[in-house]
N, C-alpha and C positions, 0 to 999 in steps of 0.2 A: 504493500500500500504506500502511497503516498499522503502525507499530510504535509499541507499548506498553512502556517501559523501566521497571526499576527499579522495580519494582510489587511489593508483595507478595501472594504466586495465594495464593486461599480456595477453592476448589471442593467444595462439600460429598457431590458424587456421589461423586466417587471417595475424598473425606476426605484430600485429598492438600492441603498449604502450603505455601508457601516462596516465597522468590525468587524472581523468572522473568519474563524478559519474553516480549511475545506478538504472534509479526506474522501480521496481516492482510490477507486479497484486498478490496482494493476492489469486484472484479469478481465474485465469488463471494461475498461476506460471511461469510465463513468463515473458521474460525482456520487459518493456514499453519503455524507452528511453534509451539512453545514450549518455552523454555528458556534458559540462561545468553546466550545472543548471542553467545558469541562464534564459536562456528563457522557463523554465517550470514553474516559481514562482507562477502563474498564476493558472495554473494546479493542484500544488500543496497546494498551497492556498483555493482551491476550495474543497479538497478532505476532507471527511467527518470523516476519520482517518489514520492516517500516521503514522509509526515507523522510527524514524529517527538511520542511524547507521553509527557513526562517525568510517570513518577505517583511518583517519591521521594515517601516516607511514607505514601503511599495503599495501603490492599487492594482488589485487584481481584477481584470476586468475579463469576459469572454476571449476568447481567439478572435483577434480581425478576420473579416472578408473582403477579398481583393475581389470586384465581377471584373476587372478590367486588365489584363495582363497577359502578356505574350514573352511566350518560352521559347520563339524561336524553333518549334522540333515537332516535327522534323521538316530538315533543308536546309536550315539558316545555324547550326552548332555552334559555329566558331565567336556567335556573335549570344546565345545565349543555349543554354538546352534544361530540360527538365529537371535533373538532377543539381546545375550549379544555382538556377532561379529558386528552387526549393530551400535550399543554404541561404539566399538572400531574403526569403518570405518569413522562413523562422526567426534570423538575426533581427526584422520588423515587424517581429509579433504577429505575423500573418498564419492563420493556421488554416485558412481554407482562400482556393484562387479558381477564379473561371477565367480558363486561357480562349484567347480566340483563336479563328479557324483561318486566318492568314497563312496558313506554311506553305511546306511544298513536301508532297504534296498537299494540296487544300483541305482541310477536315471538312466532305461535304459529304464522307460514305463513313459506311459501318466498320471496314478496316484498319480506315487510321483513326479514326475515334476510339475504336481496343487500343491499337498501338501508345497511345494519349495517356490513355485508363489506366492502361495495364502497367507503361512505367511509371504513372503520378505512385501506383499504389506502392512502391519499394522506394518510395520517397519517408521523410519524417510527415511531410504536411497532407492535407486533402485535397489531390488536383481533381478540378473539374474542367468540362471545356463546354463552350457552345460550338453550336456547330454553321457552318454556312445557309446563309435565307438561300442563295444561287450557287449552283452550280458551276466548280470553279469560281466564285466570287464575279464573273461575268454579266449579271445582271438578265440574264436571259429565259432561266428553266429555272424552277422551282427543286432542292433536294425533299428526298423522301423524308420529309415531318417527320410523321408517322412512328418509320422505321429507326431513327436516329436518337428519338425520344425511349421507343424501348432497347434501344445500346447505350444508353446512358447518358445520351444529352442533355442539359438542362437550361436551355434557351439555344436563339438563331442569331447572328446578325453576320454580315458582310466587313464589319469592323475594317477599316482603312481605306474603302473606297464605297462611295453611295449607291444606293440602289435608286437610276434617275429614272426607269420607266411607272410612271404612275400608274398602270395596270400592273405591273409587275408586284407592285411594294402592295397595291390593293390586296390585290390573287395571297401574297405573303402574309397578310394580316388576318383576311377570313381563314388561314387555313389555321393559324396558329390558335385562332379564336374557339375552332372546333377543337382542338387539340387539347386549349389552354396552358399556352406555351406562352412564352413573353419574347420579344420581337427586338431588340436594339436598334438602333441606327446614328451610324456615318456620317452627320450631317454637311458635306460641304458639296455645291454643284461648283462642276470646275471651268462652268462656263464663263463664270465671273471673274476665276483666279487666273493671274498671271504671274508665276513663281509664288508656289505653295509654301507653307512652314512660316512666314513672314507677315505680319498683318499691315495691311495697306494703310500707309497713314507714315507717321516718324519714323519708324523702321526700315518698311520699304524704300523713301525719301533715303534716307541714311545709308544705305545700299546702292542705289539707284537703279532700283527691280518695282514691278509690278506691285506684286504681293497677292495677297487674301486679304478681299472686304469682307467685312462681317453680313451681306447682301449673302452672302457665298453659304452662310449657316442659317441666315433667317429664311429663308425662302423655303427651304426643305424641311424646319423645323414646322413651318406654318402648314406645310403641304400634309408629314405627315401626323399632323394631329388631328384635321380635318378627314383624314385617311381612316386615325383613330376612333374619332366618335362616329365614322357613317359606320363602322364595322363591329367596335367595340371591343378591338385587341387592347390586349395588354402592350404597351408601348415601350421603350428607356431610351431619350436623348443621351446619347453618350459625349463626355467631355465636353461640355455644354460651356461656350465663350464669349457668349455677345450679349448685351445685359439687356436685348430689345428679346432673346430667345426666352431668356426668366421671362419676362414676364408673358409672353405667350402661352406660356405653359404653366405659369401662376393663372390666369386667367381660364385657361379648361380646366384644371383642376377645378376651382368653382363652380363650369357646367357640369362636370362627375364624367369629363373625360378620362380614362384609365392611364394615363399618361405620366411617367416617372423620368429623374432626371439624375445625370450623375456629374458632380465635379472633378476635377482633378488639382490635388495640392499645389501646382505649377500654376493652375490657374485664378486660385484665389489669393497665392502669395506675390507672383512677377506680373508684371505688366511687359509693354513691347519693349522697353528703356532696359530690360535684361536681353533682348535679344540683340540689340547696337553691343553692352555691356558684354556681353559671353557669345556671341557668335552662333555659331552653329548649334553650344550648346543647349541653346534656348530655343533650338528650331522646332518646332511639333503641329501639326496638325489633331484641329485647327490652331491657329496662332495666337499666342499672348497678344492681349489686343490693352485698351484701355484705361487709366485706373478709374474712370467711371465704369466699367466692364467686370473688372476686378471686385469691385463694391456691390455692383449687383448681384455678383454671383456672392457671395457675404451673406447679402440679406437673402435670397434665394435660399440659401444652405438654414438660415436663422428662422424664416414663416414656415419652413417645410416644401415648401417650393420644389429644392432639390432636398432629393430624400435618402443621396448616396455617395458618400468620398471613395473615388476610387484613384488608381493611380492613371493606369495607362504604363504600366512599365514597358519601355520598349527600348532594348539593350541595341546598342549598333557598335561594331570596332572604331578603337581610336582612329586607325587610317579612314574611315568613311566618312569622322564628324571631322578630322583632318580637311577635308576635301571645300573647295569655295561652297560659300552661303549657297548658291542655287544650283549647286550638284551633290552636297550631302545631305541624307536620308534626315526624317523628323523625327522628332521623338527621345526620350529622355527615360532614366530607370526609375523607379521610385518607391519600390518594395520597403528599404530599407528607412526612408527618410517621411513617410508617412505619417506613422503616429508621430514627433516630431516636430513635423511643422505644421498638422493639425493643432497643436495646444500652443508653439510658436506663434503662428499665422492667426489661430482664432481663439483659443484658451487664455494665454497671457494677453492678450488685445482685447478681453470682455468681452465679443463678440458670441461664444458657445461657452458653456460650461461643459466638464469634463465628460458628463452624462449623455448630455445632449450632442459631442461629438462623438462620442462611441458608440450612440445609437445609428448615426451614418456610416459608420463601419462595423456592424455587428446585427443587429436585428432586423436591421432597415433588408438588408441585401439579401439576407438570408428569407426573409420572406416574398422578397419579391423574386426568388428564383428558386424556391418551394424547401429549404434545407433547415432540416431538423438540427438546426446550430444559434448561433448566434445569442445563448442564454445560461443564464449561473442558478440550477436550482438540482435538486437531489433528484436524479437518472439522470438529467443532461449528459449528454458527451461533454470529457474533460480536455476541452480547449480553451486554454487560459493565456491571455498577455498578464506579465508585472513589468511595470514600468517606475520609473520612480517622473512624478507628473513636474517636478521641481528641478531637476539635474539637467544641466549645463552642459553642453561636450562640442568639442569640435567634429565635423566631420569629415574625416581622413582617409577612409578607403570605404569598399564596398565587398560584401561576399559575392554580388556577381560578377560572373565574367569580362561583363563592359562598365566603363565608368563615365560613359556619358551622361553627364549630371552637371548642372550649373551650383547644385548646391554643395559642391566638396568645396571645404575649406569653410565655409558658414559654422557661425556656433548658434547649437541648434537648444531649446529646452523640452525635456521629456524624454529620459533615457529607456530603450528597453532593455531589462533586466535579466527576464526569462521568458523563455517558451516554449508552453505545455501543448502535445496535439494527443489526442488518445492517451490519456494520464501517464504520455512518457516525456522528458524533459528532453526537450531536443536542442533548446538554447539557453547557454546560461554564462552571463559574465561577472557572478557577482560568486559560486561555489561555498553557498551557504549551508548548503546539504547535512546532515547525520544523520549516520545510518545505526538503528535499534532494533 
């Protein structure tokens, strides 16, 4: 067994705090008790080995949920793969991640969706993936729903490129509606952009490229929510940038449009003045736009608006982000630097409370992509972040593969401590442990 001492419990499901500690089946990964300790002495005393794990000072909160993260694998290894992203997801408290179906080949069949499954599961963490709305990512044919959902899929989107035919995206939404599947979308038409990664405005100017208007995400956003209510799917703007898309989607919300929406850390901390500032490092699709953009997406995250921090982790080689502003790839890691600059960016700023940031990464996600996770109560699965919410640190390297990151070298607050997935400790930098 494991016991959790002296912790202070966050659980954003139930909105319940306090002191507690929390013992754990080794043999079932599952929470046993929780509460003060002292009427299990008994129990505990009796038990024929114990790991004791002292978290004084630390809040223990659920496992994070990443929906947003790309592992690179298979086709793309050298730039990230399953195995070294899993090592960055635990060192960030992440115990569960939905990869997208971007690889090569594309996760659009039942073969590499096993292949997906089968290595997440010899991993520490919980890989899940979605899988392609099209066929090859082509925007053309519909993959088999259906069949993909009983392989193990648990959502669709096209992630990194739009789905621009509007009978297509329609056709994609009734089907998932029958299914009761939930839908993501890519929102940029690239009919607007003239060199992607870049938001049009200071940035582009500062380059002397086109860039990406923020036209480039409202118009699709607007398309498919209108999409949303004639059909009634479940929706998720993903990486959601233009503070004209909040409130489009603050506003169906209000009609009882089924429409969800997710942030990325990059995009409520940086503005375009990081992308002049760090190069290439700040390039992503869609593009740091705004600090009126930045703000909205704030208050979005604050009414419930958007109801999901994710990252977008998306690793690239040094020689790629090496490469000129409008020939290297978007995209930035952010597994590790998540909880972080969530309590950086919006905790220490009064903007969220601790509670109310981890309900965006923990209950919010796991309900809207149907997983029996994201909560701290006796059977739950034992998936636990400890972090200390106060701790300072600079950030100097990364357990993944790539370090494409504008935030190495930032000194960030909100250390993570340790990381539980299945009641076994898979990250720990503080080695508080005794063993009884």
């Amino acid at each position: 067994m494991l016991l959790i001492k002296n912790g202070y419990i966050v659980d954003p499901a139930s909105g319940k705090e306090g002191k507690q500690d929390i013992l754990i089946s080794d043999e079932s990964g599952r929470i046993l008790r929780m509460g003060d300790g002292k009427a299990w002495d008994i129990a505990i005393s009796a038990a024929e080995h114990i790991t004791v794990y002292d978290a004084e000072g630390l809040t223990v909160a659920p496992g994070l949920i990443d929906t947003h993260v790309h592992f690179r694998d298979p086709g793309f290894t050298y730039k990230e793969d399953i195995d070294s992203g899993s090592l960055a997801a635990a060192a960030g408290g992440v115990t569960s991640v939905i990869l997208m179906a971007n690889t090569k080949p594309t996760v659009d069949n039942e073969e590499t969706l096993r292949y997906v499954l089968e290595k997440g599961r010899s991993t520490g963490i919980r890989v899940e993936s979605c899988c392609a709305v099209t066929k090859g990512l082509q925007g053309q044919k519909l993959t088999d729903m259906s069949a993909l959902l009983r392989a193990g899929a648990v959502g669709f989107t096209d992630d990194g490129i739009p789905i621009l035919s509007e009978q297509m995206a329609k056709q994609a939404m009734e089907q998932a509606q029958r299914l009761g599947t939930v839908l993501s979308f890519h929102e940029e038409d690239p009919a607007y952009i003239h060199n992607n990664g870049i938001n049009a405005g200071k940035a582009s100017e500062h380059y002397g490229i086109g860039g990406s208007p923020r036209e480039a995400e409202i118009t699709m956003v607007e398309r498919d929510i209108r999409l949303a209510e004639k059909t009634g799917a479940a929706i998720c703007i993903q990486h959601i940038s233009a503070r004209e898309s909040v409130e489009l989607i603050r506003q169906a919300k209000k009609r009882g449009v089924h429409v969800h929406a997710e942030a990325t850390p990059h995009h409520f901390t940086l503005t375009e003045e990081a992308a002049i500032r760090y190069g290439t490092l700040a390039k992503m699709n869609p593009p740091l736009r705004e600090e009126a953009d930045r703000l909205a997406i704030i208050e979005g995250l604050k009414d419930g608006t958007i109801d999901i921090i994710a990252t977008d982790h998306a690793p690239h080689s040094r020689e790629e982000k090496d490469r000129p502003i409008t020939e290297a790839p978007s995209g930035i890691i952010g597994l590790e630097t998540l909880l972080p600059l969530g309590i950086t960016s919006l905790v220490e700023t009064g903007q969220l409370t601790v509670m109310e940031l981890l309900r965006r990464m923990t209950c919010n996600p796991a309900k809207l992509y149907g997983l029996d996770r994201g909560y701290l109560a006796e059977g739950a699965v034992a998936d636990l972040v400890l972090f200390d919410p106060k701790e300072e640190y600079e950030v100097r390297g990364f357990a993944s593969k790539s370090c494409n990151s504008p935030f190495l070298g930032w000194k960030l607050t909100g250390k993570v401590a340790a990381t539980i997935c299945d009641g076994k400790i898979i990250y720990d930098t503080r080695d508080t442990t005794e063993q009884k």
